[in-house]
TORVOTI-730704 format. One line per 8 residues: their letters; for each residue x negated, y negated, z negated of N, C-alpha, C, O. Coordinates in steps of 0.001 Angstrom, whole numbers, plus 500000, padded with zeros to 6 digits. Example, Ala and Ser with C-alpha at 12.3 -4.5 7.8 and 13.67 -1.06 7.14 Angstrom:
% residues 2
AS) 486810:505690:492200:487700:504500:492200:486800:503300:492200:485764:503319:491535 | 487150:502250:492920:486330:501060:492860:487100:499970:492130:486591:498862:491961
This chain:
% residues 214
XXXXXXXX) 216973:140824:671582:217856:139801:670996:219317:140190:671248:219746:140366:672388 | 220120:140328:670068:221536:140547:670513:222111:139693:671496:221644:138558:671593 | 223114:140066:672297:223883:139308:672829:224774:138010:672658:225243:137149:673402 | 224772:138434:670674:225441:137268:670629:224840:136178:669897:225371:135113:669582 | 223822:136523:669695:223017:135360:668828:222319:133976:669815:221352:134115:670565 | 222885:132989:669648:222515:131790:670027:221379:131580:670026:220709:131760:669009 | 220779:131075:671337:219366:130947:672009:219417:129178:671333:220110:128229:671698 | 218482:129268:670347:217917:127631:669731:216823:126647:670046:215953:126734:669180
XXXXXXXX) 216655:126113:670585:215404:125309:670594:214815:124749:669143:215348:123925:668400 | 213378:125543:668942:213113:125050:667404:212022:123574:667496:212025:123107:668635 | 211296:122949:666693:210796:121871:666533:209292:122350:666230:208943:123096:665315 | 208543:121796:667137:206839:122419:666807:206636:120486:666284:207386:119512:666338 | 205315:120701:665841:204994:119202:665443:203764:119284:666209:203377:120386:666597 | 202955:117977:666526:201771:117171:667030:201312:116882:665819:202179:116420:665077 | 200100:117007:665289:199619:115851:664415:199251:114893:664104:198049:115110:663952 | 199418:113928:663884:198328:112593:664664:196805:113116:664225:196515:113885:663308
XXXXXXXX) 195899:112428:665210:194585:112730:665361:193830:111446:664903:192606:111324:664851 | 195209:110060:664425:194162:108660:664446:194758:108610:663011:195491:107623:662958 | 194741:109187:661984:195030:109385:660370:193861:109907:659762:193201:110720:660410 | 193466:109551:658537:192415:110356:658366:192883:111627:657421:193929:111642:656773 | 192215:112356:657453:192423:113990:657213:193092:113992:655810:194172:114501:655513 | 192538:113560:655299:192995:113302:653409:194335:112145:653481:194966:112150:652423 | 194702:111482:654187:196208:110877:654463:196947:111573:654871:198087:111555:654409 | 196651:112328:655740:197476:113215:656759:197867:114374:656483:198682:115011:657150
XXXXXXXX) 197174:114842:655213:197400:116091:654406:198798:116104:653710:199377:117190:653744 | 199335:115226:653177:200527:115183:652282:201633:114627:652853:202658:114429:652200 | 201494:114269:654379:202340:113787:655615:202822:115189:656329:203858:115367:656969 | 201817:116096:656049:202183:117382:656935:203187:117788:655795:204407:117761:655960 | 202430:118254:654355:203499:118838:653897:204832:118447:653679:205854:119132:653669 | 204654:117154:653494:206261:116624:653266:206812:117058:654532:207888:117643:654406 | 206269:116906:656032:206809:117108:656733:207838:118515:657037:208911:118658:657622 | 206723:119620:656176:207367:120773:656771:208009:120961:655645:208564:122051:655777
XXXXXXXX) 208324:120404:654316:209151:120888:653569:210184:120666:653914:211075:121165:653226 | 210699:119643:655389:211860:119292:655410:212818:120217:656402:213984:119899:656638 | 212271:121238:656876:212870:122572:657309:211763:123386:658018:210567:123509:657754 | 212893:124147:659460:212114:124670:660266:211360:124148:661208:211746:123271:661981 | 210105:124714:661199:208835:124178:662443:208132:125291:662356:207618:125954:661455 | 208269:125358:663944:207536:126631:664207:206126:126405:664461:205563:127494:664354 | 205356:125553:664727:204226:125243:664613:203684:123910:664218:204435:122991:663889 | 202108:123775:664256:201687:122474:664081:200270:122910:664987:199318:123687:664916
XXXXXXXX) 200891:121731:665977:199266:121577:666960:198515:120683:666383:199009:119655:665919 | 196988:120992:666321:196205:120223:665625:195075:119339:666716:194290:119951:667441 | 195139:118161:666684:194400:118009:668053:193232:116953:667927:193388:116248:666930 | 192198:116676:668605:190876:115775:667950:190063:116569:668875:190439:117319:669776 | 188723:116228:668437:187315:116368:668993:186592:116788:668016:187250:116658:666983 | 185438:117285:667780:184040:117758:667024:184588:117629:665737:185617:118211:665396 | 183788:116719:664850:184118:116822:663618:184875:116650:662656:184953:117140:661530 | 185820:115367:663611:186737:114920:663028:188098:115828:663027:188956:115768:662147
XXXXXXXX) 188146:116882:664446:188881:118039:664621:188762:119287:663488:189672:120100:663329 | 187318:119315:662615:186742:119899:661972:187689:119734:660432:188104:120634:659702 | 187809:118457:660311:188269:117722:659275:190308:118506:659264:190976:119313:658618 | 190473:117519:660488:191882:117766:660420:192418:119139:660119:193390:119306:659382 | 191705:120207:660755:191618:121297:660806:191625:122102:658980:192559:122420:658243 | 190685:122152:658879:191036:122275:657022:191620:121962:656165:191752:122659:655159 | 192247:120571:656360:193177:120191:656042:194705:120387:656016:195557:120130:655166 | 194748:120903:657177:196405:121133:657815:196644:122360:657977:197841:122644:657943
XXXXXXXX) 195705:123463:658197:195647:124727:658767:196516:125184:657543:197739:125315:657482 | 195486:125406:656516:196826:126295:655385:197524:125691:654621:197533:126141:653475 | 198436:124381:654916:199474:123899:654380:200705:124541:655800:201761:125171:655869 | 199880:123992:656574:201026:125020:657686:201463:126501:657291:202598:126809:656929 | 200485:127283:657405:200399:128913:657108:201357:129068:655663:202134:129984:655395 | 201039:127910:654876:202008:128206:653605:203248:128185:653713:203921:128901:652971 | 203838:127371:654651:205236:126995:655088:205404:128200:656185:206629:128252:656299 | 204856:129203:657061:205246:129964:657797:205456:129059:659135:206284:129267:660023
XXXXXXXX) 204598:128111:659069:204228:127604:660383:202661:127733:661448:201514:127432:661120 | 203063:128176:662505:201905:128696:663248:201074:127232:663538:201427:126131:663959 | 199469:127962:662974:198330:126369:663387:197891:126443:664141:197290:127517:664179 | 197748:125818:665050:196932:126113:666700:196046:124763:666363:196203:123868:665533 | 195147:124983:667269:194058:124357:667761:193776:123911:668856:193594:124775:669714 | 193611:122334:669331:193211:121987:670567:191897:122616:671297:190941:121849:671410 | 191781:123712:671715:190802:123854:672831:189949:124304:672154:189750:125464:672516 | 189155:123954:671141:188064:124582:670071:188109:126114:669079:188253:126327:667875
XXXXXXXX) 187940:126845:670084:188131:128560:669699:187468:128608:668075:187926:129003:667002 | 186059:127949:668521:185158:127927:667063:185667:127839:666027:185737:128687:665138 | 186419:125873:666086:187286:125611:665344:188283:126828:664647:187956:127259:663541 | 188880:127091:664978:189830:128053:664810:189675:129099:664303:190500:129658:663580 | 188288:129631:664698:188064:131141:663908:187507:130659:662443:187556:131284:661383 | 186967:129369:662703:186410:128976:661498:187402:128557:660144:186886:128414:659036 | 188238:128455:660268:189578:128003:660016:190876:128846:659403:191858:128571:658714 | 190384:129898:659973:191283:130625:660288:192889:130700:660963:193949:131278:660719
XXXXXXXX) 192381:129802:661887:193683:129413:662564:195066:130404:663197:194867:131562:663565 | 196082:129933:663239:196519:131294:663895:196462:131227:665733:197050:132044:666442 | 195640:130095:666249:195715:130213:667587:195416:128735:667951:195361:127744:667223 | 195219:128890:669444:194226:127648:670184:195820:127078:671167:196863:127686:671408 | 195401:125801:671492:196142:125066:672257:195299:124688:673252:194663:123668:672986 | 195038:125292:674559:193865:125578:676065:194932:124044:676713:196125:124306:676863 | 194477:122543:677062:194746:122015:677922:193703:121685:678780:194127:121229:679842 | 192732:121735:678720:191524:121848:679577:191250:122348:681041:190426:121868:681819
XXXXXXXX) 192125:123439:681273:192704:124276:682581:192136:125783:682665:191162:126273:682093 | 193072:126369:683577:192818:127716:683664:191894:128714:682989:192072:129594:682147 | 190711:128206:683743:189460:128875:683249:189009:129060:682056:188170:129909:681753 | 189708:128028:681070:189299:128037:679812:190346:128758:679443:190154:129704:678680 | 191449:128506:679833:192780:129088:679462:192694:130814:679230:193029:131621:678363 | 192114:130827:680399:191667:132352:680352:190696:133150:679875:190782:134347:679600 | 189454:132192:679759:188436:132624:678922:188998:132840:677224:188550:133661:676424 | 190131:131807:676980:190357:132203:675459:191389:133064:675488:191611:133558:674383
XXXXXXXX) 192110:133426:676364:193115:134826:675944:192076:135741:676209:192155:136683:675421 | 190934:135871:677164:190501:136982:676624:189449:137294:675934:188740:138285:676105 | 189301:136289:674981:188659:136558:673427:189320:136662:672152:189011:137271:671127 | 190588:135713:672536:191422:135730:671131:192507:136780:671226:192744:137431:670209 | 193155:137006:672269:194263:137462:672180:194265:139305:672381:193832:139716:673458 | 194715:140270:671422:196510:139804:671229:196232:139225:669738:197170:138647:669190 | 195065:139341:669090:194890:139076:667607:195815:137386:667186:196714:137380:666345 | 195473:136369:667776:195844:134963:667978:196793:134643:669185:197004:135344:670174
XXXXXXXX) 197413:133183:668808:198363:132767:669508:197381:132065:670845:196595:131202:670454 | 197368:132274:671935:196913:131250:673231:198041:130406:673793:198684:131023:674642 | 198284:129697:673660:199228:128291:674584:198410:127077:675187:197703:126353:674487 | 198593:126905:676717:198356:125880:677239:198702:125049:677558:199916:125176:677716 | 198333:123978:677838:199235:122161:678628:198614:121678:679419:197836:122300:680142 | 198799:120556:679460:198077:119612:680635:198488:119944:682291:197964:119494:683310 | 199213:120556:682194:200364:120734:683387:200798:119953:684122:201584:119169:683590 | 200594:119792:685339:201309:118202:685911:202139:119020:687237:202635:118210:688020
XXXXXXXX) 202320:120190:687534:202973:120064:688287:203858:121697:688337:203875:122452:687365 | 204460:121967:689500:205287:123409:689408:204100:124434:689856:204252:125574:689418 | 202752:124178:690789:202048:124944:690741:200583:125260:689658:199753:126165:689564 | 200897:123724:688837:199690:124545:688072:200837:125076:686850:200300:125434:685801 | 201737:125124:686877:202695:125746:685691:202368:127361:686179:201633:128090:685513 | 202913:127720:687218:202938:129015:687436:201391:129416:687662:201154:130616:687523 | 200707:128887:687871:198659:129500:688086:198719:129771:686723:198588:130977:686518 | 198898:128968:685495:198645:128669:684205:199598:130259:683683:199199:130879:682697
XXXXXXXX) 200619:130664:684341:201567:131562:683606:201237:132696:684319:201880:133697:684005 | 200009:132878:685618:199721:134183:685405:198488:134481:684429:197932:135549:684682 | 198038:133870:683537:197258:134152:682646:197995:134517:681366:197464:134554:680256 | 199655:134863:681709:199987:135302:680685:200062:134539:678928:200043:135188:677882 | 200151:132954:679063:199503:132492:677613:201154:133021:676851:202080:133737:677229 | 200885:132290:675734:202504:132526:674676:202840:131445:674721:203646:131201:673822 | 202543:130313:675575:204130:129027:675672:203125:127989:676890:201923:127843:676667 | 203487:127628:677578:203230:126357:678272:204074:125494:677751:205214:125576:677293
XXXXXXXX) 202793:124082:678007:203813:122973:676865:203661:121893:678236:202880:121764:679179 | 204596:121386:677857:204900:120304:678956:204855:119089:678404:205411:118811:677342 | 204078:118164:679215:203917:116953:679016:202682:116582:677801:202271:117491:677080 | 202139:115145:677661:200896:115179:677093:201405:115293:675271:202492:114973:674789 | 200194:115855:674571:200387:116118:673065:200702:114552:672564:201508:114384:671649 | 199763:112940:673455:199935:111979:673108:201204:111241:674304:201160:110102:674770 | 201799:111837:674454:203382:111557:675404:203927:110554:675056:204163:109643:675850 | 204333:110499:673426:205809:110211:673250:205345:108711:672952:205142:108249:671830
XXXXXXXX) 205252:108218:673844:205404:106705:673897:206683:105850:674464:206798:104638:674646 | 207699:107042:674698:208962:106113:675085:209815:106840:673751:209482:107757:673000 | 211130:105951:673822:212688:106515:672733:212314:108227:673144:211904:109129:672413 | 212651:108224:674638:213268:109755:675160:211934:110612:675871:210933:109903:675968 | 211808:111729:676273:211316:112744:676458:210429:112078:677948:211328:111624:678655 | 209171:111875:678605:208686:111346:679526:209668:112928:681083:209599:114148:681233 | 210467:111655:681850:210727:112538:682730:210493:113224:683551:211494:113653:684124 | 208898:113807:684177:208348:114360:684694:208248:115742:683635:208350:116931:683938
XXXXXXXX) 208011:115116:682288:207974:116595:681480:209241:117336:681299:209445:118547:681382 | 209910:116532:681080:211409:117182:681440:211873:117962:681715:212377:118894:681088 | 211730:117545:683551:212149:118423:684448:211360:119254:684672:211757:120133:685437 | 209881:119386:684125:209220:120885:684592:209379:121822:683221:208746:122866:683375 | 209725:121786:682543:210173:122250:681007:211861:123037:681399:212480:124101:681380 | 211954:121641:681724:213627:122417:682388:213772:123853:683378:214508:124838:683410 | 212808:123416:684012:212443:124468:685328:212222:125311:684930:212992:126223:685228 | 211088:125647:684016:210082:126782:683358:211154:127569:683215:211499:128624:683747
XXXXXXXX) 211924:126411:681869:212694:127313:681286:213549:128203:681977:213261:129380:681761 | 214562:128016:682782:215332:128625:683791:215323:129314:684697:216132:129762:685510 | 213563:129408:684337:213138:130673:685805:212500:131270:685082:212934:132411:685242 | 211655:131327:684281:210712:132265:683945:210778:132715:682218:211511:131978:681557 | 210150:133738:681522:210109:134145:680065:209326:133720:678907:209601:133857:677715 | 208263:133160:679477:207434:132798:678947:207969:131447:678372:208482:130683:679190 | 207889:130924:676596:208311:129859:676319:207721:128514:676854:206524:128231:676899 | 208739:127755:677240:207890:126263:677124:208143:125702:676047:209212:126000:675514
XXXXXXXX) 207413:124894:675499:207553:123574:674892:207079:121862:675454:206071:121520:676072 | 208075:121144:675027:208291:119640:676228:207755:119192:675058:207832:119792:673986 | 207054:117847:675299:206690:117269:674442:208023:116261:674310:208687:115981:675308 | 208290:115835:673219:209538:115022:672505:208886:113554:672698:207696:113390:672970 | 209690:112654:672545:210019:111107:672704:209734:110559:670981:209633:111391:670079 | 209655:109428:670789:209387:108667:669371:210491:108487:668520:210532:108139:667340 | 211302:108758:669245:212840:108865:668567:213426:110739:668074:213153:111509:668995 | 214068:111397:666952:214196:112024:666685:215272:112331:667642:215450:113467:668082
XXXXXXXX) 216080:111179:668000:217387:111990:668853:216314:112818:670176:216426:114004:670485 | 215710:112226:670547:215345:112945:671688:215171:114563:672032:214938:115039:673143 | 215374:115393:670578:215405:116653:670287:216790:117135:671583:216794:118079:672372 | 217579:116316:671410:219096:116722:672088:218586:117025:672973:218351:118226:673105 | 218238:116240:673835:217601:115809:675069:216990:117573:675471:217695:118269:676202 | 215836:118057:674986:215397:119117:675019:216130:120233:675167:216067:121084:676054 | 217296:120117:673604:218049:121488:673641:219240:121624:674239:219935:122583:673904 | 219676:120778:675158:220176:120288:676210:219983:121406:677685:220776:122091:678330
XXXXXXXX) 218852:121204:677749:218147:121416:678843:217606:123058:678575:216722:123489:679315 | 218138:123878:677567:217942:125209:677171:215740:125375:676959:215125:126442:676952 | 215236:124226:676849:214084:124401:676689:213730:125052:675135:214381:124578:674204 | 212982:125846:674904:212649:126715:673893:212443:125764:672542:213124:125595:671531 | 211355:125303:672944:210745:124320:671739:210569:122988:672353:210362:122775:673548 | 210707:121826:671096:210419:120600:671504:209188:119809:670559:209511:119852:669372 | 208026:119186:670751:207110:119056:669793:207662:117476:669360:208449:116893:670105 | 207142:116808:668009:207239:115685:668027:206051:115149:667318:205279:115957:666803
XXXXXXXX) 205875:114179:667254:204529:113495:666605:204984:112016:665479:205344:112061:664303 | 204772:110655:666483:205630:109576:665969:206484:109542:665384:206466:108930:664316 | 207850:110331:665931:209184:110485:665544:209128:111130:664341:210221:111072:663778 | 207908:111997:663429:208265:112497:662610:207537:111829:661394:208038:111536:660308 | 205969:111613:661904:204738:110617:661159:205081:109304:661183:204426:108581:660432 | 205757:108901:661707:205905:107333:661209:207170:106676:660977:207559:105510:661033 | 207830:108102:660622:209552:107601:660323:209551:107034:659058:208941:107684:658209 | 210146:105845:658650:209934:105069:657363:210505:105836:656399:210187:105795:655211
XXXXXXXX) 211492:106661:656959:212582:107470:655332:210994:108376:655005:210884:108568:653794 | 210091:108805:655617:209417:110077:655430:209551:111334:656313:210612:111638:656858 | 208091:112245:656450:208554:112834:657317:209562:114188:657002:210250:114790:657826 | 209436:114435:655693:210737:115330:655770:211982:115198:655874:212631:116225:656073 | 212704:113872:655769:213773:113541:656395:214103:113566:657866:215181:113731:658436 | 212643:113316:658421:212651:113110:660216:212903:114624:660338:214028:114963:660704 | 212092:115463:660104:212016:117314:659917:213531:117620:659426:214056:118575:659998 | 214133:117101:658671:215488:117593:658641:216820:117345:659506:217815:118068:659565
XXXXXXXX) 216486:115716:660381:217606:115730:661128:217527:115946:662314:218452:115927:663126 | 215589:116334:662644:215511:117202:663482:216471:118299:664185:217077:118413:665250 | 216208:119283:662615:217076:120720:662673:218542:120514:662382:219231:121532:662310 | 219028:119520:662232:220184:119209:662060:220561:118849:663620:221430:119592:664074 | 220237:118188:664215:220404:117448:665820:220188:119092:666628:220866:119506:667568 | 219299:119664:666090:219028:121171:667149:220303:121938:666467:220992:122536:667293 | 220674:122015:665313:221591:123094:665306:222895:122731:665921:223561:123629:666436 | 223439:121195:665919:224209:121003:666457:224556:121456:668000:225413:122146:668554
XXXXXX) 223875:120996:668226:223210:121689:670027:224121:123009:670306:225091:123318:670998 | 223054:123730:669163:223219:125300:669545:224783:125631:668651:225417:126602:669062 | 225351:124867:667509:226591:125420:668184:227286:125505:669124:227853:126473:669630 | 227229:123792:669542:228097:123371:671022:227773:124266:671678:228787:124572:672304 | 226796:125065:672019:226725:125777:673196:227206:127333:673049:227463:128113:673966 | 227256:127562:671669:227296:128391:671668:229149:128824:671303:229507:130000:671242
């Protein structure tokens, strides 16, 4: 990375998991037509994960957004996903980097503290995410995820992503704190303008950021 190019925090999305698959289909795309998102975590159980999953996987991929998968490798190959989201712990964490990876993306969560962050980051994944995928039940960013997002970030290479607050400002909050990525869910699915408006002042609130800082 050049020296002078400004370090950005980009916007991953959550999907909701309590929509049904055929609603939630034309919520994603609006969503990502409304800029950049670097991913979409897809999250559920058995069949209904099955559902969401076909649905969302290549409307993401069309937009040049990475689809991960909660925990279900199957899922995923079946899918053709570009990668799993391991919150389950270690063992699984590690059992799927070393089936999927380097072919697929591996990222884990469910992190609660500074030592399972670093156990979790010698397995090498491509982002620890901080805080729960169903978090954002306050305005702002839950502060335990925060500050270990904050931490990650400032010590180590490996990206984090914090899970985001129900409010779009809460992006600041993140790129603030030099954290890589910030996910959102609510703030983007149940914004009344639509979600590509939420997706745009998203990247509008992050670029601001990264001029100030930069």
């Amino acid at each position: 990375m050049p020296e002078t190019e400004v370090r950005r925090c980009r916007l991953c999305l959550v999907a909701p998991h309590d929509i049904d698959p055929n609603d939630l289909a034309p919520l994603v795309d609006d969503a990502l037509a409304g800029g950049d998102v670097a991913s979409v975590i897809i999250a559920g159980e058995g069949d209904r994960l099955q559902r969401l999953a076909e649905a969302i996987v290549p409307r993401a991929q069309a937009r040049g957004a990475a689809a991960l998968i909660q925990n279900d490798t199957r899922i995923a190959g079946r899918v053709h996903a570009d990668g799993v989201h391991i919150d389950t712990g270690v063992a699984d964490l590690a059992t799927a980097a070393e089936k999927l990876r380097p072919k697929l993306i591996v990222g884990t969560g469910g992190l609660r503290s500074r030592h399972e962050a670093m156990v979790a980051g010698e397995a090498n994944p491509d982002y620890l995410f901080f805080g729960r995928l169903d978090g954002d039940i306050e305005d702002d960013i839950f502060g335990k995820a925060l500050d270990l997002a904050a931490w990650w970030s400032s010590v180590f290479i490996i990206p984090a992503v914090v899970m985001g607050g129900r409010t779009i400002a809460s992006v600041e909050t993140a790129a603030r704190e030099g954290i890589d990525f910030v996910a959102l869910s609510r703030a983007v699915f149940a914004d009344p303008r639509g979600p590509a408006q939420a997706v745009e002042e998203a990247n509008l609130r992050l670029a601001r950021i990264a001029e100030t800082a930069g």
